[in-house]
C-alpha positions as CSV (number, residue, x, y, z in Angstrom):
1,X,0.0,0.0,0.0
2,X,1.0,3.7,-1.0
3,X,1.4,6.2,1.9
4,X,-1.2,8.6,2.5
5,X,-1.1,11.4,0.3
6,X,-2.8,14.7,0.4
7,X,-5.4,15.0,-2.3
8,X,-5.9,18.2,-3.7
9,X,-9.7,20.1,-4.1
10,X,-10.0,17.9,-7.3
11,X,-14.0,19.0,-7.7
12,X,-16.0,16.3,-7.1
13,X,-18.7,17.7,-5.6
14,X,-19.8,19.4,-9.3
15,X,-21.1,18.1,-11.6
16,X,-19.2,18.9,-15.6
17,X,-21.5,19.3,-18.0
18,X,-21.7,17.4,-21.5
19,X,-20.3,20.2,-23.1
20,X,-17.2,20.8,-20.9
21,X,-15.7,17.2,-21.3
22,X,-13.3,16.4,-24.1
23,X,-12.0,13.6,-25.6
24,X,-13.3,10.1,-27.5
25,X,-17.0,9.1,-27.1
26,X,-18.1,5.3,-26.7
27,X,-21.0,3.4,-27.4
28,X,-24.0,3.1,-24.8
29,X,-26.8,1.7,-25.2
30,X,-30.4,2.0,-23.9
31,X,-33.6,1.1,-23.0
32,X,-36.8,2.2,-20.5
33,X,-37.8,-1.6,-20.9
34,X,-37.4,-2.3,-16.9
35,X,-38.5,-5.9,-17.3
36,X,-36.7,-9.5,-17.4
37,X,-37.5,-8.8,-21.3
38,X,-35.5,-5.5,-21.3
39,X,-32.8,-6.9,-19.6
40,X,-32.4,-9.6,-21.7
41,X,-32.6,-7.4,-24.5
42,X,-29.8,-4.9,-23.8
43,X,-27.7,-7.5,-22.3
44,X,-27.5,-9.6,-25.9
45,X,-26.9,-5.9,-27.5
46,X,-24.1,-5.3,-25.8
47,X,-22.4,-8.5,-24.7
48,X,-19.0,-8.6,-26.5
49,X,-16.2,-11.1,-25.6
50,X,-17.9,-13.1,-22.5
51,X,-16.9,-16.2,-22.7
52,X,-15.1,-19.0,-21.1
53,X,-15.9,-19.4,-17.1
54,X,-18.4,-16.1,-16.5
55,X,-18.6,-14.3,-13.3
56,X,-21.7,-11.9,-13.1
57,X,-20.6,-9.4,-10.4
58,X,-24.4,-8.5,-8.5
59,X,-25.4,-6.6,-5.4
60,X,-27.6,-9.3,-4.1
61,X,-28.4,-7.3,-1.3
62,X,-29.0,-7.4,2.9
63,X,-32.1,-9.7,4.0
64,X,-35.4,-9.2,2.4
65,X,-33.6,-5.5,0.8
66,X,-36.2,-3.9,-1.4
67,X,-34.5,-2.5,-4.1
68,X,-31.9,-4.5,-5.7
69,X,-32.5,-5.6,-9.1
70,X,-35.4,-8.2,-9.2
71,X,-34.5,-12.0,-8.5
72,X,-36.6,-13.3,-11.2
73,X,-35.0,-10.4,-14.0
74,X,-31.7,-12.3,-13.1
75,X,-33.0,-15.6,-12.9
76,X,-34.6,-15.2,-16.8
77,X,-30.8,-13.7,-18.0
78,X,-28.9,-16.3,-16.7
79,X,-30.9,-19.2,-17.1
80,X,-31.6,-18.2,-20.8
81,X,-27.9,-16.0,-21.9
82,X,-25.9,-17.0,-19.4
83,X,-26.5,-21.1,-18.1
84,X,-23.2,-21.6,-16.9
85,X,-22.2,-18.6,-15.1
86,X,-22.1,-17.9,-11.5
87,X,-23.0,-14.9,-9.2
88,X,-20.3,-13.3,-7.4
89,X,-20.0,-11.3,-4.0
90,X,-18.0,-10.6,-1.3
91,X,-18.0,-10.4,2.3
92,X,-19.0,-7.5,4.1
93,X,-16.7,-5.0,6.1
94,X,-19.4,-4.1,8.5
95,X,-20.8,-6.6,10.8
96,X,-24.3,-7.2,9.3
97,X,-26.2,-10.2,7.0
98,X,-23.0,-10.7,5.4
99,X,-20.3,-10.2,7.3
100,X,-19.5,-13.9,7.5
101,X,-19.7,-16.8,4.6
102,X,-22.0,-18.3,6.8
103,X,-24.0,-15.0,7.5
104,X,-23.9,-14.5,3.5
105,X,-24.9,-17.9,2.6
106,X,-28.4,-17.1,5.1
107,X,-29.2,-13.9,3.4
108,X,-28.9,-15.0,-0.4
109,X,-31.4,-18.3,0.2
110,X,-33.4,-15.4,2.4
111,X,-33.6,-13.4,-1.2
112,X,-34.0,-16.1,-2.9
113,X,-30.7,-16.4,-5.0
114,X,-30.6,-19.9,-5.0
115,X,-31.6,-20.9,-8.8
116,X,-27.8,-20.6,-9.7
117,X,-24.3,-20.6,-8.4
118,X,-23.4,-17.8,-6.1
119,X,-19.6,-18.1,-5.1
120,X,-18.9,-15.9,-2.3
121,X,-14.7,-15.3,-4.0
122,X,-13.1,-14.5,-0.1
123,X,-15.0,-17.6,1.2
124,X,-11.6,-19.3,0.5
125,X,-8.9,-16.4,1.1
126,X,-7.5,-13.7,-1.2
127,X,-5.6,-12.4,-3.8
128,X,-3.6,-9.5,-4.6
129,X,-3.9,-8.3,-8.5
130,X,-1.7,-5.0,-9.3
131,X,-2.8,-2.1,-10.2
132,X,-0.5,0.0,-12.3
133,X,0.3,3.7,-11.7
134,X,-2.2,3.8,-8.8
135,X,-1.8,6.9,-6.5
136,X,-2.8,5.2,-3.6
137,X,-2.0,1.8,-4.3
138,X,0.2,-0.8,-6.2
139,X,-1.8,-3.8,-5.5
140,X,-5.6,-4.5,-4.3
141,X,-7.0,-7.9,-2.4
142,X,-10.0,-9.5,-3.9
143,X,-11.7,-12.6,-3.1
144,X,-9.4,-15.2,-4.2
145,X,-11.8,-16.8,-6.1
146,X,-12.3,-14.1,-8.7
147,X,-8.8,-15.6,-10.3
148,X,-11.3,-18.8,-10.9
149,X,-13.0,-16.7,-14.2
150,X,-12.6,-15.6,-17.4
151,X,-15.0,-12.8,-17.8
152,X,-16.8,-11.1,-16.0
153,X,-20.7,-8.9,-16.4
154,X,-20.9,-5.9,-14.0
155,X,-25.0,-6.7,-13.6
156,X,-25.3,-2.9,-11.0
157,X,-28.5,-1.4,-9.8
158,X,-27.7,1.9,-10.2
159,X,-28.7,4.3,-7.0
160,X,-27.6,6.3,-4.1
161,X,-24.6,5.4,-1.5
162,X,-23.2,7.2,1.8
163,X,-20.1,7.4,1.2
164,X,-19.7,7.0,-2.6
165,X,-22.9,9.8,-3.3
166,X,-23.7,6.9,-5.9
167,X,-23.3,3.1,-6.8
168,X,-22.7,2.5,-10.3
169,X,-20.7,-0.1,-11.5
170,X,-17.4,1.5,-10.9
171,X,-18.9,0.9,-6.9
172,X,-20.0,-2.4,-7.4
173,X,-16.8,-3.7,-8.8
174,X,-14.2,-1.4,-6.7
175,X,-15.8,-2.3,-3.9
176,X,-17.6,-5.6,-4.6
177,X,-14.4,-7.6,-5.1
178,X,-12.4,-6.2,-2.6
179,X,-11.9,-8.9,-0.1
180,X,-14.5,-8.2,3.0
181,X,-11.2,-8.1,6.2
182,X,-8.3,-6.9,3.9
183,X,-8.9,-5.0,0.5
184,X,-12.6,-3.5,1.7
185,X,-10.5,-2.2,4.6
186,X,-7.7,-0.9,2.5
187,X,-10.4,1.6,0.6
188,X,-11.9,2.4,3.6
189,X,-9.3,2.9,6.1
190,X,-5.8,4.8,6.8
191,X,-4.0,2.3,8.6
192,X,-4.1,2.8,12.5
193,X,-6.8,4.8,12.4
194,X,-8.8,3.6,15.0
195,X,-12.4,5.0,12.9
196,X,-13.2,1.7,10.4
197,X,-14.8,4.8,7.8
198,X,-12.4,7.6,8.0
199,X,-11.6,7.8,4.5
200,X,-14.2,10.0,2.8
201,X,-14.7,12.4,-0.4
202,X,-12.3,12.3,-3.0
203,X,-9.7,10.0,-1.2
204,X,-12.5,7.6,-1.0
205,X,-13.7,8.0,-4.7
206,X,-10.0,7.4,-5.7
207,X,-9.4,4.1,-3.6
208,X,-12.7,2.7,-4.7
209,X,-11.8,3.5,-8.7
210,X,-8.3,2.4,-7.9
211,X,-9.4,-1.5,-6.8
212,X,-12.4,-1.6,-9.9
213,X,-9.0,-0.7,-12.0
214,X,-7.2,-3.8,-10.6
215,X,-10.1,-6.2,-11.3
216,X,-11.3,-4.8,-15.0
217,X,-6.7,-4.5,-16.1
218,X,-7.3,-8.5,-15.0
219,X,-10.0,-9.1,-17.2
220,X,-9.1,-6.8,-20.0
221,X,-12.0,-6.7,-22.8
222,X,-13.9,-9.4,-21.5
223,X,-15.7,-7.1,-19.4
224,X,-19.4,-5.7,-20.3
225,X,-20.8,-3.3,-17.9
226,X,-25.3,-2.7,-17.2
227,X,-26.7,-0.7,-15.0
228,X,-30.2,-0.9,-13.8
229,X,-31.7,2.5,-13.1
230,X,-34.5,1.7,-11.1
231,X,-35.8,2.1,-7.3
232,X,-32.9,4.5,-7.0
233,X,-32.6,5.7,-3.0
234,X,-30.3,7.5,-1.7
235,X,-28.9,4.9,0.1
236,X,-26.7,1.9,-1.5
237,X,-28.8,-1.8,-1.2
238,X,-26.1,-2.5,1.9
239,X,-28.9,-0.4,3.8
240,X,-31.1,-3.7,3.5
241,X,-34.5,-2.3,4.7
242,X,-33.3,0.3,6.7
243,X,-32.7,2.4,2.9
244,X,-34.4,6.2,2.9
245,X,-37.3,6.0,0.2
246,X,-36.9,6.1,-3.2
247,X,-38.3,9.3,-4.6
248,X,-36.3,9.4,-7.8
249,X,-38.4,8.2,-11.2
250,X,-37.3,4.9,-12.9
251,X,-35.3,5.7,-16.1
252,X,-34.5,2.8,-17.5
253,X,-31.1,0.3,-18.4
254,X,-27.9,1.4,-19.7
255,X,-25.2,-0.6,-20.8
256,X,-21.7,-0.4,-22.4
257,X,-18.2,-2.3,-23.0
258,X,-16.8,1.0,-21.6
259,X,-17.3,1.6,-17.6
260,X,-16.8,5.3,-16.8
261,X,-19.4,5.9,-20.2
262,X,-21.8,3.8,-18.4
263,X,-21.3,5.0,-15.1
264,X,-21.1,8.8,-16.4
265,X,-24.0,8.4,-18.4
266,X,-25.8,6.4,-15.8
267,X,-25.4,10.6,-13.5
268,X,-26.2,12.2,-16.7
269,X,-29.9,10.6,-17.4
270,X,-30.6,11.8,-13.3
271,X,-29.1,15.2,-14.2
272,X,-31.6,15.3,-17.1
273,X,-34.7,15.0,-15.1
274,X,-36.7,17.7,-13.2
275,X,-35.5,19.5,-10.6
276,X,-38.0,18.6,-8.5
277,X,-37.4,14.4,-9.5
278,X,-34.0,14.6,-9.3
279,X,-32.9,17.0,-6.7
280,X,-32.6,14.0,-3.8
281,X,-29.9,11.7,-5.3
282,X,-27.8,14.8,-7.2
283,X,-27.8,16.4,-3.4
284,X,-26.1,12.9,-2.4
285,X,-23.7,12.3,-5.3
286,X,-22.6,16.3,-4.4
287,X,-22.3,16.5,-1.3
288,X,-20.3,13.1,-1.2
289,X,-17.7,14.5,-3.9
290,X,-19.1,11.4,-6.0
291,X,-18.4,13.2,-9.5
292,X,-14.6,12.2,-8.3
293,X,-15.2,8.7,-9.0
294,X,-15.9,9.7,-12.9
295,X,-13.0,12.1,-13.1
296,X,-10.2,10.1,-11.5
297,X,-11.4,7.5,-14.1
298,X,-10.6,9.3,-16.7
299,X,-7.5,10.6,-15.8
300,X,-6.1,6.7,-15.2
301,X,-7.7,5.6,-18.4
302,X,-10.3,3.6,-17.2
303,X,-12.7,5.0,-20.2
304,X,-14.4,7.7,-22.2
305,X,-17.0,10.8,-20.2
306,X,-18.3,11.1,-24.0
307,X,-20.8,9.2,-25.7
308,X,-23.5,8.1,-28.2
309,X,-26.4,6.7,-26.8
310,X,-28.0,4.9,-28.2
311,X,-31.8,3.8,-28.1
312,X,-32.2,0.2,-28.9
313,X,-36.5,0.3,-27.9
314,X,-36.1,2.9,-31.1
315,X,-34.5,1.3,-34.1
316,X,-31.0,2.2,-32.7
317,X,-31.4,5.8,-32.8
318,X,-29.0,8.2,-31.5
319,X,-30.6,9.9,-28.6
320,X,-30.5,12.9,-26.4
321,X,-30.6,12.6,-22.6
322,X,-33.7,14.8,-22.7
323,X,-35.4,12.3,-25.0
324,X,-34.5,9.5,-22.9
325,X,-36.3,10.7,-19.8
326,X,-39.3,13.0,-21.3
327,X,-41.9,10.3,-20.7
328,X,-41.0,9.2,-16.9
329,X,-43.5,9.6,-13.9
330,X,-42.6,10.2,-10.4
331,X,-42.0,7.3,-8.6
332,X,-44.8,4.9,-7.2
333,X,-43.8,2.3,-5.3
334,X,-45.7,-0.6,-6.5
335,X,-44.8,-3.3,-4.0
């Protein structure tokens, strides 16, 4: 591990406009089909370079959690594109419904994620993978397990977090695979600091993108990234039922072979709507410095802030944000 460095004001509590950002765009792809059908759907549009032993990285969520991405959507995917992959996690750093393997292996048949393999990757130790010209680290500890696949699907409900302002798939890798004693600690932690969460704003957003970078440079382009953006709280699905209520309106799936265009514009299409829809989850990805997780991604490479979205319920039609989200409602929660 790097010593502690002190990070500059580097901005991330604002959010950079379309217009500001420079460079290449990518391809991403969308659809307001929130259904096992829509899933499906984008998932075969993007899918590139999957193959071999398939590890579908998934926030499967604290007992009985509300909002995480709907078993049976997952169920239909894998049994039907992906029959021979398995569900990945990790343990958790907080003691909670899956702070142990044991603990963990409760809460998924409480959820019900028992129509396919789930392999929990630090149920068996860890691993470190390197991560080159990190500023805060050379090396990261994931679940040793993860070294068991060839590819791997970042499968993210897209939403709120504490500490991150939001969970996109840069989140749900950086800290998903993160060992839950050693690596989750490393992000979270300066060592001998005697407070578990002391790391926060931009130091945090930097840790977090520096262990996804460790787990996508071992995969290389067998990585496709989708995030569901749906039941979007403030709060990250670790909340379990305890999670603030979702207020934001469903928008829809997004999906790429590129993670900061995903994850970018997974913020943009919240940006886009109202004021008055939005103004809940853009006051947590701010005050949380969270737009540092999509700059410091840029500047180590990790992908492209640009891109052409494209709308696959439309032909494959180049879209704007503001025609992607002119037909949502305010949330109702249907349950």
């Amino acid at each position: 591990m790097c010593d502690k460095k002190v990070v500059p004001g580097t901005g991330g509590e604002r959010y950079i406009p379309y217009e500001e950002r420079t460079g290449n765009e990518s391809i991403v792809y969308f659809t307001r089909d929130l259904s096992a059908e829509g899933l499906k759907k984008i998932y075969k549009r993007v899918n590139a370079d999957l193959s071999g032993n398939i590890a579908v990285k998934l926030h499967t969520g604290e007992k009985n959690g509300p909002n995480i991405i709907p078993r049976e959507w997952v169920k239909e995917l894998m049994k039907e594109e992906l029959p021979d992959a398995s569900i990945i996690e990790t343990n958790t750093y907080y003691e909670g419904d899956r702070y142990t393997t044991e603990q963990h292996r409760e809460t998924l048949e409480v959820n019900g994620w028992t129509f396919c393999p789930v392999d929990i990757i630090d149920e068996d130790g860890t691993e470190m993978l390197p991560i080159k010209d990190g500023k805060w680290f050379s090396e990261m500890s994931v679940g040793k397990n993860l070294l068991n696949y060839d590819s791997l699907l970042a499968l993210t409900h897209f939403k709120g977090h504490t500490q991150g302002g939001f969970g996109g798939s840069n989140k749900n890798i950086g800290i998903g695979c993160a060992d839950g004693r050693i690596g989750k600690k490393m992000i979270h932690t300066t060592p001998g600091s005697d407070d578990m969460w002391d790391i926060k704003t931009e130091e945090f957003m930097e840790r977090m993108t520096e262990s996804t970078k460790a787990t996508i440079d071992h995969f290389g382009k067998k990585v496709t990234y989708v995030n569901v953006l749906r039941n979007m709280s403030v709060s990250c699905d670790c909340e379990g039922c305890a999670a603030m209520p979702v207020v934001t309106p469903n928008i829809g799936i997004v999906a790429s072979t590129d993670i900061l265009a995903v994850d970018q514009a997974s913020v943009d299409l919240v940006y886009a709507l109202k004021e008055e829809d939005h103004k809940d989850l853009v006051e947590r990805m701010e005050t949380r410095h969270g737009m540092r997780q999509l700059t410091y991604m840029k500047e180590i490479g990790m992908g492209n802030d640009k891109y052409i979205l494209i709308d696959i319920d439309n032909d494959d039609t180049r879209i704007t944000l503001a025609d992607a989200v002119k037909d949502v409602t305010p949330f109702v929660d249907k349950k």
